[in-house]
NUTOR-285105 format. One record per residue (C-alpha): residue number from 0; x, y, z. Coordinates in Angstrom, 3 decimals. Layout:
BEGIN
<site><k>NUM</k><east>X</east><north>Y</north><up>Z</up></site>
...
***
This chain:
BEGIN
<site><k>0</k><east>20.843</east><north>-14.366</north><up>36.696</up></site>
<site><k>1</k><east>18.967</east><north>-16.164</north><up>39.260</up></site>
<site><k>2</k><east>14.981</east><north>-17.288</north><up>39.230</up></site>
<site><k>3</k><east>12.803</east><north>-17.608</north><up>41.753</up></site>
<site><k>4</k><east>11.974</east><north>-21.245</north><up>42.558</up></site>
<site><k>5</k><east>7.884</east><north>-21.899</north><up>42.189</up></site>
<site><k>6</k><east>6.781</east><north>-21.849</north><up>46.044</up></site>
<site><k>7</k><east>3.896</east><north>-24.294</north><up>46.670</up></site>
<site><k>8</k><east>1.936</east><north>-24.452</north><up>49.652</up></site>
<site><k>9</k><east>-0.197</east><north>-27.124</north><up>51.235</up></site>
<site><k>10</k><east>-3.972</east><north>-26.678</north><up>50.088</up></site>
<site><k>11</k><east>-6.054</east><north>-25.350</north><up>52.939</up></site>
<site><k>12</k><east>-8.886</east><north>-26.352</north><up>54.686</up></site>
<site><k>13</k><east>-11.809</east><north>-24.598</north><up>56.794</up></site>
<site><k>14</k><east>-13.168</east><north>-26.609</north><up>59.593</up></site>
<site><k>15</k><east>-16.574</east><north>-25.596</north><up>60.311</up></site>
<site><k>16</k><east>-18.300</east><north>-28.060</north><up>63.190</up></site>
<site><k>17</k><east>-19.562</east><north>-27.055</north><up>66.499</up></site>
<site><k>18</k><east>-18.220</east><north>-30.329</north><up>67.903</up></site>
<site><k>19</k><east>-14.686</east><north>-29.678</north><up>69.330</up></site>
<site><k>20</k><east>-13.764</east><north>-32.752</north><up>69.358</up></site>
<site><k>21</k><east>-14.709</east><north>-33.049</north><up>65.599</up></site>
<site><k>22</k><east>-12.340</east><north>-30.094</north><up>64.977</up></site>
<site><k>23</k><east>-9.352</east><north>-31.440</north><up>66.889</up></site>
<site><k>24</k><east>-10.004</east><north>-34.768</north><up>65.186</up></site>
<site><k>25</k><east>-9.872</east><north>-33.175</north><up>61.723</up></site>
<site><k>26</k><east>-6.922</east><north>-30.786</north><up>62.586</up></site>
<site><k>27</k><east>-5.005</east><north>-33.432</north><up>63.287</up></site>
<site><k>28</k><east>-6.002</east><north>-36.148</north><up>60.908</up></site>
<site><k>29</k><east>-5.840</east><north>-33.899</north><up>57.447</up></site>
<site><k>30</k><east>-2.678</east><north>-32.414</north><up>58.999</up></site>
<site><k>31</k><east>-0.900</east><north>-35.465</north><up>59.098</up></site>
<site><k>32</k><east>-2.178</east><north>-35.571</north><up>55.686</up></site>
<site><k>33</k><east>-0.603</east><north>-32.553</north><up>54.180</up></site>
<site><k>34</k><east>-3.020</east><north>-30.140</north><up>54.561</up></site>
<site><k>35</k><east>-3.209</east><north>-26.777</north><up>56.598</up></site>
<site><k>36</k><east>-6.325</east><north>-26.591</north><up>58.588</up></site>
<site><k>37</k><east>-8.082</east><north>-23.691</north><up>59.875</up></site>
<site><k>38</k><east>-11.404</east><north>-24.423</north><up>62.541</up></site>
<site><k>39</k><east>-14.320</east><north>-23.078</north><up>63.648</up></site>
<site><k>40</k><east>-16.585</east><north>-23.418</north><up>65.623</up></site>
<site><k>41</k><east>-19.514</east><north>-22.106</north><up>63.778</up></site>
<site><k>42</k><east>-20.214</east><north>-19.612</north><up>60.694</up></site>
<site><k>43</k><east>-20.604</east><north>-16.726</north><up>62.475</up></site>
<site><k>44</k><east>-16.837</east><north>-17.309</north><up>63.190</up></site>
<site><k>45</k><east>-15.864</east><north>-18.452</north><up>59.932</up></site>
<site><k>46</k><east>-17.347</east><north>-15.487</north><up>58.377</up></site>
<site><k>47</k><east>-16.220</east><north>-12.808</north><up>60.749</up></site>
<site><k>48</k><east>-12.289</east><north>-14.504</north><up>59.568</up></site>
<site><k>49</k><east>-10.068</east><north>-12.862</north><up>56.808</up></site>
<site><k>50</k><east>-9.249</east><north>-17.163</north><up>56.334</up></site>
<site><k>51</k><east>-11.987</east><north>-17.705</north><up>54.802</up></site>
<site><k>52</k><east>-10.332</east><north>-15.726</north><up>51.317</up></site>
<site><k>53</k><east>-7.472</east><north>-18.385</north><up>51.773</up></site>
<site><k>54</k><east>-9.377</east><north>-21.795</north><up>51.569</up></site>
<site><k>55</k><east>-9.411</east><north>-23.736</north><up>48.901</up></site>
<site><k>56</k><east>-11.797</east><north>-26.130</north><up>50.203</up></site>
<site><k>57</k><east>-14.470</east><north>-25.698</north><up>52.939</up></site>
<site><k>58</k><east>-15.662</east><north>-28.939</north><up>55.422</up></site>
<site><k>59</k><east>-18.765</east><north>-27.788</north><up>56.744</up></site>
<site><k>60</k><east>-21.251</east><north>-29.566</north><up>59.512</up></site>
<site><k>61</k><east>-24.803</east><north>-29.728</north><up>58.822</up></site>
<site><k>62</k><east>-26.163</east><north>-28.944</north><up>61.957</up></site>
<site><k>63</k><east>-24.596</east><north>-25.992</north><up>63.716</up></site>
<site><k>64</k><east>-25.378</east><north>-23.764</north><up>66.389</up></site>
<site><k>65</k><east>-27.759</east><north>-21.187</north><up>65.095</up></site>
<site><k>66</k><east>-27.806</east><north>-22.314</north><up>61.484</up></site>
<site><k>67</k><east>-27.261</east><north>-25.696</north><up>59.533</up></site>
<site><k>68</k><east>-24.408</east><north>-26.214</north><up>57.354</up></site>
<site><k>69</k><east>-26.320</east><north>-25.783</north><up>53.685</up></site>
<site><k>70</k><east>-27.177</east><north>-21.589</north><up>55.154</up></site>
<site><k>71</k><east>-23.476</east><north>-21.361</north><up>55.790</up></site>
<site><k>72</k><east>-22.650</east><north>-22.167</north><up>52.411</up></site>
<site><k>73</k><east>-25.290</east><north>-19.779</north><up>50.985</up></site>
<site><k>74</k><east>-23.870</east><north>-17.205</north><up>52.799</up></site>
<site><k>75</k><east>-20.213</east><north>-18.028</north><up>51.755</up></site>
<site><k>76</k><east>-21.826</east><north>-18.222</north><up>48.040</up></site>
<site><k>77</k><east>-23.356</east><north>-14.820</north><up>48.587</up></site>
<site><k>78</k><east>-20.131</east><north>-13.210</north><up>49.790</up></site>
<site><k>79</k><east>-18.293</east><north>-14.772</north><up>46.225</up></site>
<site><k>80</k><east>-16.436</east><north>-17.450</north><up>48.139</up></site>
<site><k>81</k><east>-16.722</east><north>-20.222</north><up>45.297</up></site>
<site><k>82</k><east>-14.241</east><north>-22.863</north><up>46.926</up></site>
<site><k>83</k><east>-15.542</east><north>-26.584</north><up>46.700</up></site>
<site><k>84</k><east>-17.589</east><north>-27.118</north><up>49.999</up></site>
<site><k>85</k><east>-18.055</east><north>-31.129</north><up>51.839</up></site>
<site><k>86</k><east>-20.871</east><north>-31.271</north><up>53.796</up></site>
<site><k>87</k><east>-20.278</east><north>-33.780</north><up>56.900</up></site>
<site><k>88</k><east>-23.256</east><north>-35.131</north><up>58.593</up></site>
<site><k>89</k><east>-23.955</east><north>-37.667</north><up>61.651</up></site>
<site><k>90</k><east>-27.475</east><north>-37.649</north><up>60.257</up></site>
<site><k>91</k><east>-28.333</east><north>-40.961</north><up>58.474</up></site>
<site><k>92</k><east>-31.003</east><north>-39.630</north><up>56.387</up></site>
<site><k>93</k><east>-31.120</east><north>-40.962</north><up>52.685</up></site>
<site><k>94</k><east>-32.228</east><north>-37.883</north><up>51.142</up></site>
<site><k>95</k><east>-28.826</east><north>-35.935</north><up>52.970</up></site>
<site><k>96</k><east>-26.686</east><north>-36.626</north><up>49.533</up></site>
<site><k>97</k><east>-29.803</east><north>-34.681</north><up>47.907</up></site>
<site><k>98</k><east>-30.186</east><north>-32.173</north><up>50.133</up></site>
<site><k>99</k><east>-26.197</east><north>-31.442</north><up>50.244</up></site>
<site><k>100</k><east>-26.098</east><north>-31.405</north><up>46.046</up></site>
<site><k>101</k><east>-28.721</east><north>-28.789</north><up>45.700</up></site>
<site><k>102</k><east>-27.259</east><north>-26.423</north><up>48.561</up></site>
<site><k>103</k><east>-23.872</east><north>-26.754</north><up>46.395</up></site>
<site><k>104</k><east>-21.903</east><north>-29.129</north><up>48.295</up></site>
<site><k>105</k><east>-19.432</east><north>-30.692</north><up>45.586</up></site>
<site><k>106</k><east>-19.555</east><north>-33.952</north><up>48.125</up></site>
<site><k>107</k><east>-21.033</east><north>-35.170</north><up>51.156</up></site>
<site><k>108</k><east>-19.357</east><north>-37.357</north><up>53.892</up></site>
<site><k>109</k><east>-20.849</east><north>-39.216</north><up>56.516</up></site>
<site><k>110</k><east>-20.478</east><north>-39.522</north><up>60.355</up></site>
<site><k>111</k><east>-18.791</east><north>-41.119</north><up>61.853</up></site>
<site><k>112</k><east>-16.239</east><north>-40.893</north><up>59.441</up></site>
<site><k>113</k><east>-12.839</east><north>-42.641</north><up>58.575</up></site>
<site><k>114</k><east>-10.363</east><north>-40.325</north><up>58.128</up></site>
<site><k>115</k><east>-9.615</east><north>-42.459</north><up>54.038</up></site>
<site><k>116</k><east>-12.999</east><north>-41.276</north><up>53.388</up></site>
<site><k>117</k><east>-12.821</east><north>-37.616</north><up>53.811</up></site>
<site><k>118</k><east>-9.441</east><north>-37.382</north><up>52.695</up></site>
<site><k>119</k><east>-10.121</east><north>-39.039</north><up>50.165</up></site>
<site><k>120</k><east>-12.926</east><north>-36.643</north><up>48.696</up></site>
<site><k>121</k><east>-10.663</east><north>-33.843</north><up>49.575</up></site>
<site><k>122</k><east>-7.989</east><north>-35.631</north><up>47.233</up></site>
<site><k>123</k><east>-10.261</east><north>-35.671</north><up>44.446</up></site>
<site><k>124</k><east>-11.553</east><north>-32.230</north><up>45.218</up></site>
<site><k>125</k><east>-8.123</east><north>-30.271</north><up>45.138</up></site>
<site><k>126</k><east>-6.186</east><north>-32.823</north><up>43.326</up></site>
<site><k>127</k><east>-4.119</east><north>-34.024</north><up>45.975</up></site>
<site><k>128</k><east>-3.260</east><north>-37.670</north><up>46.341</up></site>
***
């Protein structure tokens, strides 16, 4: 009698920046890292995706093209998408960790950013070393 072997797959990550060099910069990065990584280019198109169901984590600009970052996540909250959320941010505000904790954002990673830092929030995030 044979049994199936577990199948594991790579956690998955949304990409949501208007930047696209920020999205082919993260693409690449956290797929060298193990990750599969889906991008967009805004929340419109994230939200308009099927993908979105298959994230486990989403990585989410503040400042988008007709929105900001902590709307997209209410909306994703609204539709019963619970998946940990980063907010990233160029914005050197001090009240942006705030601001990203009470819109829901389990963390909050600056720009620029080194690609340790981010990966490793999404490490702690999804358990992934």
């Amino acid at each position: 009698m044979a049994f199936p072997l577990p199948v594991s797959r790579n956690p998955r990550i949304a990409i949501i920046d208007d930047s696209d060099a920020v999205r082919r910069s993260l693409f690449v990065l956290l797929g060298a890292r193990g990750y599969d990584v889906d991008v967009f280019a805004g929340g419109a198109e994230l939200l308009a995706s099927a993908a979105a169901a298959d994230c486990d984590c989403f990585v989410i600009d503040l400042k988008l093209e007709g929105g900001d970052g902590t709307q997209l996540l209410a909306s994703l909250r609204q539709r019963g998408f619970n998946q940990p959320a980063v907010l990233i941010s160029g914005w050197d505000v001090d009240s942006l960790e705030r601001i990203a904790m009470k819109a829901g954002f389990a963390a909050h990673v600056r720009k620029p950013m080194m690609e340790i830092s981010l990966a490793d929030v999404l490490g702690r995030l999804l358990g992934k070393a």
